[in-house]
PAMAR-587600 format. One record per residue (C-alpha): residue in one letter; x, z, y. Coordinates in steps of 0.05 Angstrom, whole numbers, plus 32768, in hexadecimal, padded with zeros to 4 digits. Example, Ala and Ser with C-alpha at 12.3 -4.5 7.8 and 13.67 -1.06 7.14 Angstrom:
2
+---------+------+------+------+
: residuo :   c1 :   c3 :   c2 :
+---------+------+------+------+
:       A : 80F6 : 809C : 7FA6 :
:       S : 8111 : 808F : 7FEB :
+---------+------+------+------+
end
This chain:
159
+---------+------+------+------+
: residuo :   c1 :   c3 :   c2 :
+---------+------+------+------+
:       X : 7E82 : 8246 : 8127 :
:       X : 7E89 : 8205 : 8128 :
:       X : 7E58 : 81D5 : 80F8 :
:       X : 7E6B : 8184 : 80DF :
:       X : 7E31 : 817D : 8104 :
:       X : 7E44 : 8198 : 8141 :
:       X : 7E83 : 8187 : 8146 :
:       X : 7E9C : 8143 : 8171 :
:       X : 7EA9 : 8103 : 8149 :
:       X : 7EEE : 80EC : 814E :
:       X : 7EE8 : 80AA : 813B :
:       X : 7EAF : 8079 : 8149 :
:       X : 7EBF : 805A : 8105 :
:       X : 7EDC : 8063 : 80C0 :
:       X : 7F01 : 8029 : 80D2 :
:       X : 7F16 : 803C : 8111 :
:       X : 7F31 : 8077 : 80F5 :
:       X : 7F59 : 8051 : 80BC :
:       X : 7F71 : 8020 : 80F9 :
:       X : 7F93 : 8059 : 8129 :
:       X : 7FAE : 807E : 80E7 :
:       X : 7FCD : 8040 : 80D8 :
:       X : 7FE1 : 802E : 811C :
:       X : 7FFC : 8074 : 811D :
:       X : 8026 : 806F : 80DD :
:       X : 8040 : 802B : 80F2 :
:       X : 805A : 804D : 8131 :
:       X : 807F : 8085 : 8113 :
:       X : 80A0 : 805E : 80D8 :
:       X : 80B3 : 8025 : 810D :
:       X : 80D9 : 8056 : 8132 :
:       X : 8107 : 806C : 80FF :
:       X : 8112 : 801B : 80ED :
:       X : 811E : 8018 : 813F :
:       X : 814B : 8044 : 813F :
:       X : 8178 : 801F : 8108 :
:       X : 8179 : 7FDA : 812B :
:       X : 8184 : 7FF7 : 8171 :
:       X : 81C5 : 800C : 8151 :
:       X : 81D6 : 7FC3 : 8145 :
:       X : 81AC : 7FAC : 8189 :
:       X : 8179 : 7F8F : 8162 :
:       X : 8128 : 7F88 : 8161 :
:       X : 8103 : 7F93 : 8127 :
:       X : 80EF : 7F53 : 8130 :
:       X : 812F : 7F2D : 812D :
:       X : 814C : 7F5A : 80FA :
:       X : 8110 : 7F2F : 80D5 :
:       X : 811D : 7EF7 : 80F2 :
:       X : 815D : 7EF3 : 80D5 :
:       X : 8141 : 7F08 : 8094 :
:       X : 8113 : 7ECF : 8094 :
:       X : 8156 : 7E9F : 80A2 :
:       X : 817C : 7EC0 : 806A :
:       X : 8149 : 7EB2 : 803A :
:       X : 8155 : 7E6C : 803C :
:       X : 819D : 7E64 : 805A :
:       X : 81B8 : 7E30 : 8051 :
:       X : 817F : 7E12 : 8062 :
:       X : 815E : 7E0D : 80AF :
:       X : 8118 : 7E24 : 80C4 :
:       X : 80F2 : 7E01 : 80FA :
:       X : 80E2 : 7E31 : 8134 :
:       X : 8096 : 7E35 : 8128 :
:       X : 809B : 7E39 : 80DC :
:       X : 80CC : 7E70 : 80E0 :
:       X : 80A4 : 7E94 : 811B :
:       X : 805C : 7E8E : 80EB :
:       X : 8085 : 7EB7 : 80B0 :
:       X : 809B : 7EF6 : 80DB :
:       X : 807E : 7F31 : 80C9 :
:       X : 8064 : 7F4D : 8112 :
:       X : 8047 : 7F0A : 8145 :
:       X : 8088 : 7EF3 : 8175 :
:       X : 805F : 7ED3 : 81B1 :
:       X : 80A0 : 7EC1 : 81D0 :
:       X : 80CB : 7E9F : 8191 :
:       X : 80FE : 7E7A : 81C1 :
:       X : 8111 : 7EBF : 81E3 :
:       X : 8115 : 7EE7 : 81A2 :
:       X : 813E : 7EA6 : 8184 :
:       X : 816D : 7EA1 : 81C4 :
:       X : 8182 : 7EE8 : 81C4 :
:       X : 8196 : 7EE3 : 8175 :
:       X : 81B9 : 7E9D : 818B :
:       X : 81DA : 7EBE : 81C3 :
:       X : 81FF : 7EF1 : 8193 :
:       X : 820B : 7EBB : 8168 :
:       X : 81E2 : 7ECB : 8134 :
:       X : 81BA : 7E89 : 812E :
:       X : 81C4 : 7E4B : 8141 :
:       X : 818F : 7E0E : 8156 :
:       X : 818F : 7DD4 : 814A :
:       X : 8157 : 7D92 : 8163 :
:       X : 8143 : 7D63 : 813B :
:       X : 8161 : 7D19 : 8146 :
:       X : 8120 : 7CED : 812E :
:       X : 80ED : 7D2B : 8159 :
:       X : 8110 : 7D51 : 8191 :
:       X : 80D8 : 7D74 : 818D :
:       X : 80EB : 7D99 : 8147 :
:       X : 8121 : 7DD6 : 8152 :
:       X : 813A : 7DE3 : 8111 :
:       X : 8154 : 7E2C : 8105 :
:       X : 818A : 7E4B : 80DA :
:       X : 81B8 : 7E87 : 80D1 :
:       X : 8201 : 7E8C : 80E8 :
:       X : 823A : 7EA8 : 80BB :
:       X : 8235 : 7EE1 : 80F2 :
:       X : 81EF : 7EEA : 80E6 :
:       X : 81F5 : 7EEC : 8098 :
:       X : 822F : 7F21 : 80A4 :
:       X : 8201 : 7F4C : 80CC :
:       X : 81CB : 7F4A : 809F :
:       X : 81FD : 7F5D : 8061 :
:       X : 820D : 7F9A : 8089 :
:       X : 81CE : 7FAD : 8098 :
:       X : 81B0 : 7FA9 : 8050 :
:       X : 81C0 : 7FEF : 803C :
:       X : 81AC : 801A : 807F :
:       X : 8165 : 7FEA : 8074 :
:       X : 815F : 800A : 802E :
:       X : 8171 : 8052 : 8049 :
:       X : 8141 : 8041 : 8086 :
:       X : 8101 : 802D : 8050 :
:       X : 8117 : 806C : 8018 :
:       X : 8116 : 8092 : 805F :
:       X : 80D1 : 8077 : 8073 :
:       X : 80AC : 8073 : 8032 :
:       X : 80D0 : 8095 : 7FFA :
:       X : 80AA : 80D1 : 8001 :
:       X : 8071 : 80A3 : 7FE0 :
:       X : 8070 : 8097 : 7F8C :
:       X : 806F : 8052 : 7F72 :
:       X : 802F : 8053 : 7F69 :
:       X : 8019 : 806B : 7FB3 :
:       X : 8048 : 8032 : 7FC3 :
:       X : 801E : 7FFE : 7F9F :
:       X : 7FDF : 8017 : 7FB4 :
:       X : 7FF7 : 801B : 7FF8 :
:       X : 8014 : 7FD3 : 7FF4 :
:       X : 7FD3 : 7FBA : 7FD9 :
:       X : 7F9F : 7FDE : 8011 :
:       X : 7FD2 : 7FC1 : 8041 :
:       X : 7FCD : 7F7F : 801F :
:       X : 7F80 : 7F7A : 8019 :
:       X : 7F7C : 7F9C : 8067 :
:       X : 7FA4 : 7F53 : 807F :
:       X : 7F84 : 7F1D : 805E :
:       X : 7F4B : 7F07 : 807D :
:       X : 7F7D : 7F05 : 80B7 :
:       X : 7FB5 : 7ED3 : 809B :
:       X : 7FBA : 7E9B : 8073 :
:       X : 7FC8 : 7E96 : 8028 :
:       X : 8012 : 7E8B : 8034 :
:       X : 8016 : 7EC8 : 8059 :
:       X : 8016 : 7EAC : 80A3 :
:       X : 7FEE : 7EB9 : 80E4 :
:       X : 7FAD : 7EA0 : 80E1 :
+---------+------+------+------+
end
């Protein structure tokens, strides 16, 4: 019979432990969002991407601005942003007075996609997390919330 004692630790750390569960969890919810954009040949991360554009068409973004607000770290912007400007789905633009400055925006094709893809995104999150109450929601939100911010700035970006 086996005693607490005797029996081998599984985790070195609390926090450990709270790390791989949430590691874990993060890798079985993003496979049910995966496979909703792969059905539209879409990352998770320009399905955001494309969020982020929305939320201020008709306005542009510039490329490092736009690639500090995404929710995961893109290490390769230009190739996420050249795949979504290959389908049309963007467009870039330089600045005139700093050719240094890409500006970002949404296309018309973009915005369409997006519109389409609001309702399966609700169905995809009730499918992921509607098993929780509003208040495990919160609670959740908030641990998640508190877990990050040593780790970003106050705005919310990569530190």
């Amino acid at each position: 019979m086996s005693t607490p004692a005797s029996r081998p630790r599984r985790f070195d750390s609390r926090e450990q432990e709270t790390y791989l569960n949430l590691s874990r969890t993060y890798d079985r919810l993003r496979m049910i969002e995966d496979e909703l954009f792969d059905k539209h040949g879409l990352t998770a991360q320009q399905y955001n991407t494309l969020r982020l554009l929305r939320g201020v068409h008709p306005e542009t973004v510039p490329t490092l601005a736009l690639a500090g607000r995404l929710v995961s770290h893109a290490p390769d912007i230009t190739r996420l942003l050249d795949k979504l400007e290959d389908r049309q789905l963007i467009q870039r633009q330089r600045l005139a007075e700093n050719r240094r400055v890409v500006q970002v925006g949404i296309t018309s094709a973009g915005m369409a996609l997006l519109a389409g893809l609001d309702g399966p995104v609700r169905d995809c999150h009730e499918r992921q997390l509607g098993h929780l109450s509003p208040e495990q929601l919160e609670t959740l939100t908030h641990l998640l919330s508190a877990a990050r911010l040593p780790h970003e700035s106050e705005d919310g970006t990569w530190k």
